[in-house]
NUSEMAR-658061 format. One record per residue: x, y, z of N, C-alpha, C in turn; residue number from 0. Coordinates in Angstrom, 2 decimals, m for minus. Example, Ala and Ser with C-alpha at 12.3 -4.5 7.8 and 13.67 -1.06 7.14 Angstrom:
BEGIN
NODE_npx_npy_npz_capx_capy_capz_cpx_cpy_cpz_kolti
NODE_13.19_m5.69_7.80_12.30_m4.50_7.80_13.20_m3.30_7.80_0 $
NODE_12.85_m2.25_7.08_13.67_m1.06_7.14_12.90_0.03_7.87_1 $
//
This chain:
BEGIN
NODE_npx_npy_npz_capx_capy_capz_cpx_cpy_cpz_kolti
NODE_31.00_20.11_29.77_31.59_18.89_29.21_30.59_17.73_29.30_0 $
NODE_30.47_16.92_28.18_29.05_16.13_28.35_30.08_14.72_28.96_1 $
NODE_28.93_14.04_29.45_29.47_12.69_30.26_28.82_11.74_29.00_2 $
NODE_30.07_10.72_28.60_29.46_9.85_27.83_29.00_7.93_28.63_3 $
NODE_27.64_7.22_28.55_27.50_7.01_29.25_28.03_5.33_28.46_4 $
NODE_28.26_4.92_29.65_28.74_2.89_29.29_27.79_2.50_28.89_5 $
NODE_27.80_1.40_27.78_26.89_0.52_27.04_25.53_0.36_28.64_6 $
NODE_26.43_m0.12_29.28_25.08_m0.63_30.59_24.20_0.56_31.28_7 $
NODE_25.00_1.81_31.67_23.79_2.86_31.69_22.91_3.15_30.76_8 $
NODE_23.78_3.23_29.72_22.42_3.31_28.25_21.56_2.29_28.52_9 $
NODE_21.53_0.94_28.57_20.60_0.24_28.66_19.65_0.26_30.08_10 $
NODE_20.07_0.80_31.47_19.77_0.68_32.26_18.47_2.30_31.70_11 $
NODE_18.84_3.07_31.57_18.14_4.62_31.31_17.11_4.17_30.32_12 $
NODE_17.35_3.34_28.82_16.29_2.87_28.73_15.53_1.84_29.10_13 $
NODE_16.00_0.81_29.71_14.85_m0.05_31.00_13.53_0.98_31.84_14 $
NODE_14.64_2.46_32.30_13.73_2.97_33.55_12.96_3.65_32.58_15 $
NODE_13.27_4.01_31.05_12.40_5.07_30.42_11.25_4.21_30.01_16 $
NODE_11.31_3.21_30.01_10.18_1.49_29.40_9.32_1.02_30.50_17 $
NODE_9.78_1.15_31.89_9.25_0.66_33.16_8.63_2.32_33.34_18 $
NODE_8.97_3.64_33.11_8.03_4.68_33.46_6.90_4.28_32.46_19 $
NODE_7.28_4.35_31.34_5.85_4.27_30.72_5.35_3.21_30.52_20 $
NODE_5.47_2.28_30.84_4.57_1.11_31.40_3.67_1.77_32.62_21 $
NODE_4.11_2.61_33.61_3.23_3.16_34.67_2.68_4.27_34.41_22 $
NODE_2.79_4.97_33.25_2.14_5.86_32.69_0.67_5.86_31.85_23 $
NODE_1.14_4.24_30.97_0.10_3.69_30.75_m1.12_3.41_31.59_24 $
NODE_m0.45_2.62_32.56_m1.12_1.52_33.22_m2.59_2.75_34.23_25 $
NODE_m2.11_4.33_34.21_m2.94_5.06_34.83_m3.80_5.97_34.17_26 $
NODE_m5.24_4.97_33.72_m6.21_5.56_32.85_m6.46_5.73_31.52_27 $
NODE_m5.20_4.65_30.58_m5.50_4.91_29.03_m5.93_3.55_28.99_28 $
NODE_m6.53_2.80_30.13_m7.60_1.24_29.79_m8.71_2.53_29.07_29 $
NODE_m9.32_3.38_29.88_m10.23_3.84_29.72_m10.31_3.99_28.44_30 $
NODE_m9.48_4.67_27.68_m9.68_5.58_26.21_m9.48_4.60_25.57_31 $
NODE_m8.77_3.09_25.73_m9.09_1.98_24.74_m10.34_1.57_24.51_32 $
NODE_m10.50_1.52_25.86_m11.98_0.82_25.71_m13.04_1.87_25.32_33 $
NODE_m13.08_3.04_25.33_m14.15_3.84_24.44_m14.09_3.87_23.43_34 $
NODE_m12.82_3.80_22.79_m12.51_3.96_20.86_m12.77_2.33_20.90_35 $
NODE_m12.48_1.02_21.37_m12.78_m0.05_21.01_m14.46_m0.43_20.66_36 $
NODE_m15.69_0.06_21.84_m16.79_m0.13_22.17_m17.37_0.78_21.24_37 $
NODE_m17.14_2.43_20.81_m17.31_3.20_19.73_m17.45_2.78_18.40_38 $
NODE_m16.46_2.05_17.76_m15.91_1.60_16.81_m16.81_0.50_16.50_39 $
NODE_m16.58_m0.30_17.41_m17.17_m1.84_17.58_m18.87_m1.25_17.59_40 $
NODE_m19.59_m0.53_18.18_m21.38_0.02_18.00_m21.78_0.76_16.63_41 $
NODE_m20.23_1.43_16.10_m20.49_2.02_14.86_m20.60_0.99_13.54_42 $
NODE_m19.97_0.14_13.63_m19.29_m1.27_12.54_m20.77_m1.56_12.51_43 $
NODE_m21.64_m1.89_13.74_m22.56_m2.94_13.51_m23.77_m2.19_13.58_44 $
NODE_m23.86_m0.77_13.69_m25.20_0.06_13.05_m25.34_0.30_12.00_45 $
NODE_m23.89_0.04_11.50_m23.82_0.50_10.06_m24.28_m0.83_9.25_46 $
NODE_m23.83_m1.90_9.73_m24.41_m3.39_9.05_m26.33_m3.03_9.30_47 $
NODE_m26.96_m2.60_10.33_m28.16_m2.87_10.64_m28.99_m1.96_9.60_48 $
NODE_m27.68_m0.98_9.11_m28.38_0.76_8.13_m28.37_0.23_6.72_49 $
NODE_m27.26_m0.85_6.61_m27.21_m1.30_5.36_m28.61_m2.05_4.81_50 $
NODE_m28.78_m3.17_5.88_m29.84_m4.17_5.82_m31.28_m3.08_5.36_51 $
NODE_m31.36_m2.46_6.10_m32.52_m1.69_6.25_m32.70_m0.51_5.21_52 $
NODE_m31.25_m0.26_4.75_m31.89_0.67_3.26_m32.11_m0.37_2.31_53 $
NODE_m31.25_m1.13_2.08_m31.91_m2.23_0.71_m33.13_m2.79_1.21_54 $
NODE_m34.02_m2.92_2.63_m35.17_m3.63_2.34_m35.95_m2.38_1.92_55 $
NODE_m35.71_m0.91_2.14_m36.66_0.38_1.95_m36.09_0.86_0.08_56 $
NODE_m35.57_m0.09_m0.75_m35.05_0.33_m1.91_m34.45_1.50_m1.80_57 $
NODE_m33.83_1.51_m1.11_m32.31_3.14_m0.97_m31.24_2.33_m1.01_58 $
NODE_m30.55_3.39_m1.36_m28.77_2.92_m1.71_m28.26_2.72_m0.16_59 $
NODE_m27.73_1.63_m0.04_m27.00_1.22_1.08_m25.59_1.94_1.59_60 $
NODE_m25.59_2.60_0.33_m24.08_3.39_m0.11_m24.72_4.98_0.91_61 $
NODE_m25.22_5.05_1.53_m25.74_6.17_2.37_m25.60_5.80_3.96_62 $
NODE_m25.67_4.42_4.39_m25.67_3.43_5.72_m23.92_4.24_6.35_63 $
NODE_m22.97_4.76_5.17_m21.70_5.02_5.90_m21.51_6.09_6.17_64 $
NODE_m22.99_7.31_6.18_m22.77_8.51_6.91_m22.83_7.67_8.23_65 $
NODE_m23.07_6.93_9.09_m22.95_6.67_9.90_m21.77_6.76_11.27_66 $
NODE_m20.53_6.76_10.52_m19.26_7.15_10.88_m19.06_8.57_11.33_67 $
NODE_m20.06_9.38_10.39_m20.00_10.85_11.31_m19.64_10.99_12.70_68 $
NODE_m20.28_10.12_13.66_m20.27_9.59_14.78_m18.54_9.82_15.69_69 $
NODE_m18.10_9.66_14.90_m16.32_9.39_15.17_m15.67_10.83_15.63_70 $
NODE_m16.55_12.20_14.59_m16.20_13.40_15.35_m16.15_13.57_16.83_71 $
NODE_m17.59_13.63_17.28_m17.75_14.07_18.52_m16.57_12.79_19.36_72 $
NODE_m17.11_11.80_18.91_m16.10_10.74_19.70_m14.43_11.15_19.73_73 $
NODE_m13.62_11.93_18.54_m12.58_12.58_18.68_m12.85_13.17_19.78_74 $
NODE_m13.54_14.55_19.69_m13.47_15.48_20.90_m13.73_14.64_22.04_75 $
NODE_m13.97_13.90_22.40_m14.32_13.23_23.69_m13.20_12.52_24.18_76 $
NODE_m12.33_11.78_22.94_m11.01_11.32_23.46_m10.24_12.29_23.53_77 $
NODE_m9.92_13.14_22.84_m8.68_14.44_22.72_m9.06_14.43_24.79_78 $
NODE_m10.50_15.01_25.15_m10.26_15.32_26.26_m9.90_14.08_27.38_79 $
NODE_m10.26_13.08_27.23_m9.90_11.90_27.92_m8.09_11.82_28.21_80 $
NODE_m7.33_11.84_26.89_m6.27_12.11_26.79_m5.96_13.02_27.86_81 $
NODE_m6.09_14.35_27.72_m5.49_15.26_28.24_m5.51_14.95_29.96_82 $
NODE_m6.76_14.41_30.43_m6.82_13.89_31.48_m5.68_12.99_31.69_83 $
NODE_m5.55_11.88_31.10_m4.46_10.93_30.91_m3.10_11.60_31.09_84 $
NODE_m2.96_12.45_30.39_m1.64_13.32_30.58_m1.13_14.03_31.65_85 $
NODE_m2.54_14.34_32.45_m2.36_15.26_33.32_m1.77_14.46_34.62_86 $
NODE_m2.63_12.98_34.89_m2.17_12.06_35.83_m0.90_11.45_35.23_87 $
NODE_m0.33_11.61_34.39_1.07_10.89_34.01_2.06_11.76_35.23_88 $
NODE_2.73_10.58_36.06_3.87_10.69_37.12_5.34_11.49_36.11_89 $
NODE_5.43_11.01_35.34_6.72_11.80_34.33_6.67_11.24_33.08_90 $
NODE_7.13_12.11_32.21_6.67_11.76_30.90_7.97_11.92_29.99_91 $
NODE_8.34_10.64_30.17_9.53_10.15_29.03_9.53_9.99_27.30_92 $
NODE_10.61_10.17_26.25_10.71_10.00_25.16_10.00_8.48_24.72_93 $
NODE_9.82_8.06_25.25_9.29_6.65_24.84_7.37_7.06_25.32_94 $
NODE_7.19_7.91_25.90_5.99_8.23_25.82_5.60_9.07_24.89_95 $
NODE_6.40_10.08_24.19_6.21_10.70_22.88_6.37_9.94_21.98_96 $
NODE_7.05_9.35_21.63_7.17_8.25_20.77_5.90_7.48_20.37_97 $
NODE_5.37_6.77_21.80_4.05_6.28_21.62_2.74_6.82_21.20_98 $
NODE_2.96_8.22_21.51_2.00_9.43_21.42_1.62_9.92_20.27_99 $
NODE_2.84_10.27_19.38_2.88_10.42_18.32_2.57_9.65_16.94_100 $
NODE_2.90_7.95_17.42_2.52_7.11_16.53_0.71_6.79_16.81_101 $
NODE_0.22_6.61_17.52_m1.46_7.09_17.47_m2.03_8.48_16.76_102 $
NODE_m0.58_9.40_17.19_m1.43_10.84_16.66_m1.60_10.45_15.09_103 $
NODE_m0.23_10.12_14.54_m0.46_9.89_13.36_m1.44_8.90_12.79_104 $
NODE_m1.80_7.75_13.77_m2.59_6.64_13.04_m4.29_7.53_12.59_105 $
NODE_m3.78_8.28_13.89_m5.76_8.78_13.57_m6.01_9.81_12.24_106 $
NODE_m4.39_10.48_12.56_m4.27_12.10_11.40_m4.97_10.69_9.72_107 $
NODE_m3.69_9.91_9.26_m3.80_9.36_8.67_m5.14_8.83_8.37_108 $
NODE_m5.66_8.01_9.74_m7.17_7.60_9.19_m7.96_8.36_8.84_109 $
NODE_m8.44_9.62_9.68_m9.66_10.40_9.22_m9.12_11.54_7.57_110 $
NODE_m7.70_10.88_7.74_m7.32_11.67_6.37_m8.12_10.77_5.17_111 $
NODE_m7.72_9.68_5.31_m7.61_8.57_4.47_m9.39_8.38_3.96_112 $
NODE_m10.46_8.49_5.14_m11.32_8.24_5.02_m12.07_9.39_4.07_113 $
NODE_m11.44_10.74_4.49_m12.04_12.17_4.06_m12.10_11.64_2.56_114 $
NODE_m10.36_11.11_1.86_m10.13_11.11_0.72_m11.37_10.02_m0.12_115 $
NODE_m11.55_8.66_0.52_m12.16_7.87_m0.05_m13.82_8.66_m0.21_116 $
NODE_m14.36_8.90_0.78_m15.81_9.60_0.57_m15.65_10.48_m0.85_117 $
NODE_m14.46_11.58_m0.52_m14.70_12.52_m1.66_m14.51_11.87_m2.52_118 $
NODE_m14.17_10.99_m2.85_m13.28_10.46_m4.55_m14.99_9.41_m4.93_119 $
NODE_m15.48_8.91_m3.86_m16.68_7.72_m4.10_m17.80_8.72_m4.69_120 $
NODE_m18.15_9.65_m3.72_m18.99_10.60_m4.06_m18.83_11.73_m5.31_121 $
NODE_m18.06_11.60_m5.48_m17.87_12.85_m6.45_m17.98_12.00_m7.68_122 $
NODE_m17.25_10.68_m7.84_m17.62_9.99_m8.43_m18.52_8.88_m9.12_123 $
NODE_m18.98_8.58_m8.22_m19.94_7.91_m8.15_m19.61_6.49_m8.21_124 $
NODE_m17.92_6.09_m7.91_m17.66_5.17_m7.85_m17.54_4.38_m6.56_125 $
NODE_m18.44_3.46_m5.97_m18.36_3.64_m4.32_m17.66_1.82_m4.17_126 $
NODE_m16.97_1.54_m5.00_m15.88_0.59_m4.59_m14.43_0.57_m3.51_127 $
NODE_m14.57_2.03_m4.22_m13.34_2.47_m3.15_m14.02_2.12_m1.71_128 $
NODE_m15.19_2.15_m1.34_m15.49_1.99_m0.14_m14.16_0.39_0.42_129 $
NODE_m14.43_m0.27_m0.52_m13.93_m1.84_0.28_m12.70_m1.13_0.66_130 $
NODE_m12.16_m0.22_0.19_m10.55_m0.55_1.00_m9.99_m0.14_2.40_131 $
NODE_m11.41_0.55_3.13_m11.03_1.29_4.42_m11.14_0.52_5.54_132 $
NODE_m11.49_m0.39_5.89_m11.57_m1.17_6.37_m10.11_m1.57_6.68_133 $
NODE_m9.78_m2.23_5.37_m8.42_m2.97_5.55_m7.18_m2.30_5.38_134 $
NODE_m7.21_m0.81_5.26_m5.98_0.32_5.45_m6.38_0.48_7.07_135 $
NODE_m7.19_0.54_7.19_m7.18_1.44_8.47_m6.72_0.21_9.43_136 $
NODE_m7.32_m1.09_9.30_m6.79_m1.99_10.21_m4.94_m2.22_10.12_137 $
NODE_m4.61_m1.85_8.78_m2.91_m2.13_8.63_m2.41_m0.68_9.64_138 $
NODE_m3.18_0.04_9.36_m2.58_1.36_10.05_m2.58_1.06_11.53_139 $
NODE_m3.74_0.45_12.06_m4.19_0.27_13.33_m2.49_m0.66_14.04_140 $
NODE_m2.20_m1.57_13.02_m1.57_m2.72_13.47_m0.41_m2.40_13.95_141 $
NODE_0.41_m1.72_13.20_1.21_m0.82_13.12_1.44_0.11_14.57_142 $
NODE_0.17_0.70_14.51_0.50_1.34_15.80_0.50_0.47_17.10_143 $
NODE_m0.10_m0.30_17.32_m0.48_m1.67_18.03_0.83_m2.57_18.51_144 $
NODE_1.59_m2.59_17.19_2.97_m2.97_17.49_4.00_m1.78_17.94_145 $
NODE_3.72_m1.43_17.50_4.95_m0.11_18.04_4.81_0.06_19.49_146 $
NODE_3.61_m0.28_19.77_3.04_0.11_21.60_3.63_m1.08_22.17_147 $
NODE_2.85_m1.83_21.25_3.70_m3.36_22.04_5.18_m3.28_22.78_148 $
NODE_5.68_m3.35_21.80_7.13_m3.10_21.40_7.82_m2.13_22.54_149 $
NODE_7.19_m0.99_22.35_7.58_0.19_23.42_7.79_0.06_25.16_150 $
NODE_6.31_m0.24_25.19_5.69_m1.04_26.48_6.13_m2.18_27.08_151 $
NODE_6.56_m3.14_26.56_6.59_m4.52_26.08_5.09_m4.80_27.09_152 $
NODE_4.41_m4.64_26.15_2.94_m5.35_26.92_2.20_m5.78_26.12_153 $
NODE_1.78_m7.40_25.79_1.76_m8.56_25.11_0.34_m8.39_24.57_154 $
NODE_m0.61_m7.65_25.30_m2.01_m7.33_24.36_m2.21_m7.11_23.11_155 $
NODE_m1.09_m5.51_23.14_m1.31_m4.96_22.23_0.03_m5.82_21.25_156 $
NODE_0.36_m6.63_21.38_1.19_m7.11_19.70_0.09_m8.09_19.47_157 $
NODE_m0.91_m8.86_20.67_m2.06_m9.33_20.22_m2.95_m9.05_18.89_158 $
NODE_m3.08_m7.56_19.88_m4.02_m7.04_18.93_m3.61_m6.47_17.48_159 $
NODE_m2.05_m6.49_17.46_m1.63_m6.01_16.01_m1.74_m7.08_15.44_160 $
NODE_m1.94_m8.64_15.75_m1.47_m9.47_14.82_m3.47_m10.05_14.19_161 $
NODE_m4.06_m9.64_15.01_m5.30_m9.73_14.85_m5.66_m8.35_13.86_162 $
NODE_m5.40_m7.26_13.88_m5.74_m5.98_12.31_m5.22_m6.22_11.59_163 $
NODE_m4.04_m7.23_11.23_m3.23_m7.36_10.24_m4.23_m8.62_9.69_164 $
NODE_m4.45_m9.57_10.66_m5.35_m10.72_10.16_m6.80_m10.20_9.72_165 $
NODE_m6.99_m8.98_10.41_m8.21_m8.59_9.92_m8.24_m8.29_8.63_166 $
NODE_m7.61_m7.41_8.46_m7.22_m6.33_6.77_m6.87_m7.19_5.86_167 $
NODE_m6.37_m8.39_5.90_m6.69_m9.91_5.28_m8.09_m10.46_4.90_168 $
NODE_m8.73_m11.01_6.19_m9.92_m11.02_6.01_m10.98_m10.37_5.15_169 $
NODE_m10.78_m8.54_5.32_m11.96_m8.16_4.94_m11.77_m7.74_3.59_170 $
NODE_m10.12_m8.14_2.71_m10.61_m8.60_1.52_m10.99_m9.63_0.87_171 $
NODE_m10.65_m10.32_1.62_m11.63_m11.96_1.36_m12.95_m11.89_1.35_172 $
NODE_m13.33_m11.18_2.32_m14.78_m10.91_2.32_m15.69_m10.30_1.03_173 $
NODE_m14.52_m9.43_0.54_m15.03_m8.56_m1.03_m15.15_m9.51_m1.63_174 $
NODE_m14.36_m10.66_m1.62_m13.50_m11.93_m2.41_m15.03_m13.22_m2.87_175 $
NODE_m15.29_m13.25_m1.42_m16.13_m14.67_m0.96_m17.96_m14.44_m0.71_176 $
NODE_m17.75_m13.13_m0.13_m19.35_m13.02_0.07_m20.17_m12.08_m0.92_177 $
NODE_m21.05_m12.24_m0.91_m22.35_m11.01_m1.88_m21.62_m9.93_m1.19_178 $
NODE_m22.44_m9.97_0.49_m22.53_m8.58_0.71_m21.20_m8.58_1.99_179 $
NODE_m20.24_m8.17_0.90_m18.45_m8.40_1.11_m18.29_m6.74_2.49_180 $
NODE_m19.06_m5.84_2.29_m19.19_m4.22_3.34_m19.35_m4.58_4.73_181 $
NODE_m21.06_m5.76_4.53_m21.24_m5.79_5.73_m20.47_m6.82_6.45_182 $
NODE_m19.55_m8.01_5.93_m18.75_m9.16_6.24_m17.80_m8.16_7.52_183 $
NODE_m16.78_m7.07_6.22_m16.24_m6.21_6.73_m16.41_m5.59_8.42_184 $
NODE_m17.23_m5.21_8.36_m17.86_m4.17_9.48_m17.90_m5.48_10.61_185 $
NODE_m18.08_m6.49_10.00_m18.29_m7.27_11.42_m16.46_m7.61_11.94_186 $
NODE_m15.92_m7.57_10.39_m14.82_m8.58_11.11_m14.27_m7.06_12.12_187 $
NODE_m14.50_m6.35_11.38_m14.26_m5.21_11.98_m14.46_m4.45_13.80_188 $
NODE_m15.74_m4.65_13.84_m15.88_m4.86_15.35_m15.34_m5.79_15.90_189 $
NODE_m14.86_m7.12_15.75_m14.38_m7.95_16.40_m13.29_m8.13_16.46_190 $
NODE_m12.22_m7.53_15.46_m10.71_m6.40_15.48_m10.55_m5.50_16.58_191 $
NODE_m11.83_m4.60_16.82_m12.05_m3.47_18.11_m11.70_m3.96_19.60_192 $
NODE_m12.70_m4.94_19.08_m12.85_m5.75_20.57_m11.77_m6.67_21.30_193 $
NODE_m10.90_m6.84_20.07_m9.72_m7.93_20.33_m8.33_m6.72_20.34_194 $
NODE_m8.58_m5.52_19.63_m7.28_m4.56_19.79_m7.11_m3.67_20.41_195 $
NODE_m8.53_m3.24_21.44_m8.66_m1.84_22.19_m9.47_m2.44_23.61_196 $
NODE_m10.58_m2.95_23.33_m11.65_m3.16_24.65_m10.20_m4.43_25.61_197 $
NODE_m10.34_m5.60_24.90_m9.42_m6.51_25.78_m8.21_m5.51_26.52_198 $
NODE_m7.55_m4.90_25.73_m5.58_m4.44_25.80_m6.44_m3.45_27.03_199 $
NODE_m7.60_m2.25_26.96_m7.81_m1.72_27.55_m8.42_m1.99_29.44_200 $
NODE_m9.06_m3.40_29.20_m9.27_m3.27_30.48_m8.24_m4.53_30.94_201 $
NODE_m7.50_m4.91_30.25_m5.88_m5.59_31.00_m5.40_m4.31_31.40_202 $
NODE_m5.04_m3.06_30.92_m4.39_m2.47_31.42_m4.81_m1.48_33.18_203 $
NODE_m6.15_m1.60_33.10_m7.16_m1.08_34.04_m6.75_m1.99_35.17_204 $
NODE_m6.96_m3.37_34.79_m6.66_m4.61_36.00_m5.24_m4.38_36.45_205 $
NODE_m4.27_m3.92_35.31_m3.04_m3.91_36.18_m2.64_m2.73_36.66_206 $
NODE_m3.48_m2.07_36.46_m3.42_m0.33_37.48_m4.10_m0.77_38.55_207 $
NODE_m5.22_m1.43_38.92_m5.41_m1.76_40.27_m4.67_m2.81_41.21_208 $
NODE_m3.89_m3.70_40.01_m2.88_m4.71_41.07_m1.92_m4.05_41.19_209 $
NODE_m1.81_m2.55_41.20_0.04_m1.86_41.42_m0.94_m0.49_42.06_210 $
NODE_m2.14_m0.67_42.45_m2.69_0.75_43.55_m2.45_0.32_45.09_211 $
//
């Protein structure tokens, strides 16, 4: 016979399922922010330095975004970071799948999204499509950013969603306002990283050591 529970246990069960994964967080996923933030953020601005440097060698600059290759191995390196993460998780509540799943998808989505634009630029030879990854991937980013927020209630990350949303703004302005509208991008871009993963990540590090 199932027990049906009063408005106030429901709310009390999800308080304790919101306060576990707040402490689930708080033990070791600073780390994996701050590697996909610092990753991201070194890739954005080699790729500005690859751009500069094929147009002064007369090569297509449109070659500067194999650069992103980079992001594979960096998957495998977080997948395993994760699993670490998982392994130190004290108990692992629906509001931690929840959270889990909306990253799984942000990334499925991105490296989907990105596969599609290369093939369609390249095959075509139309490499405009380049401008739009930037500012999908930051809406995608935001998205997940809030949902964590939200989940967590931990005030970084709606920070940092309201900053990819301002970004993915930006970096069509940038197509909008500047010559070289790619490399505008890539910067506002690292500085999206740095404001949605490196910061949220080592707040969350500081408050795993004020609760050790």
């Amino acid at each position: 016979m199932e027990t049906k529970l009063t408005e106030q246990q429901s709310l009390s069960v999800i308080n304790e399922m919101i306060n576990r994964a707040q402490n689930n967080i708080k033990k070791g996923s600073g780390n994996y922010m701050i590697f996909w933030g610092y990753l991201v953020s070194a890739t954005a601005l080699l790729n500005i330095a690859f751009i500069y440097l094929l147009v002064y060698s007369s090569k297509s600059p449109n070659l500067s975004f194999w650069v992103w290759l980079i992001m594979i191995p960096g998957l495998i390196i977080s997948k395993w970071m994760q699993r670490k993460i998982d392994r130190e998780s004290i108990v692992k509540t629906h509001i931690d799948d929840i959270i889990a799943s909306t990253w799984n998808a942000f990334m499925f989505a991105g490296y989907l999204f990105v596969f599609i634009i290369f093939v369609l630029s390249f095959s075509t030879h139309v490499y405009v499509y380049f401008y739009l990854i930037n500012p999908v991937l930051l809406l995608f980013m935001g998205v997940s950013e809030y949902v964590t927020a939200k989940a967590c209630r931990f005030k970084p990350f709606f920070y940092g969603a309201i900053s990819s949303w301002t970004g993915a703004v930006a970096c069509m302005c940038a197509i909008i306002f500047f010559t070289n509208g790619v490399a505008v991008q890539m910067l506002i871009l690292a500085v999206c990283m740095v404001i949605g993963y490196v910061i949220p990540g080592i707040k969350l590090n500081k408050k795993a050591e004020e609760h050790v």
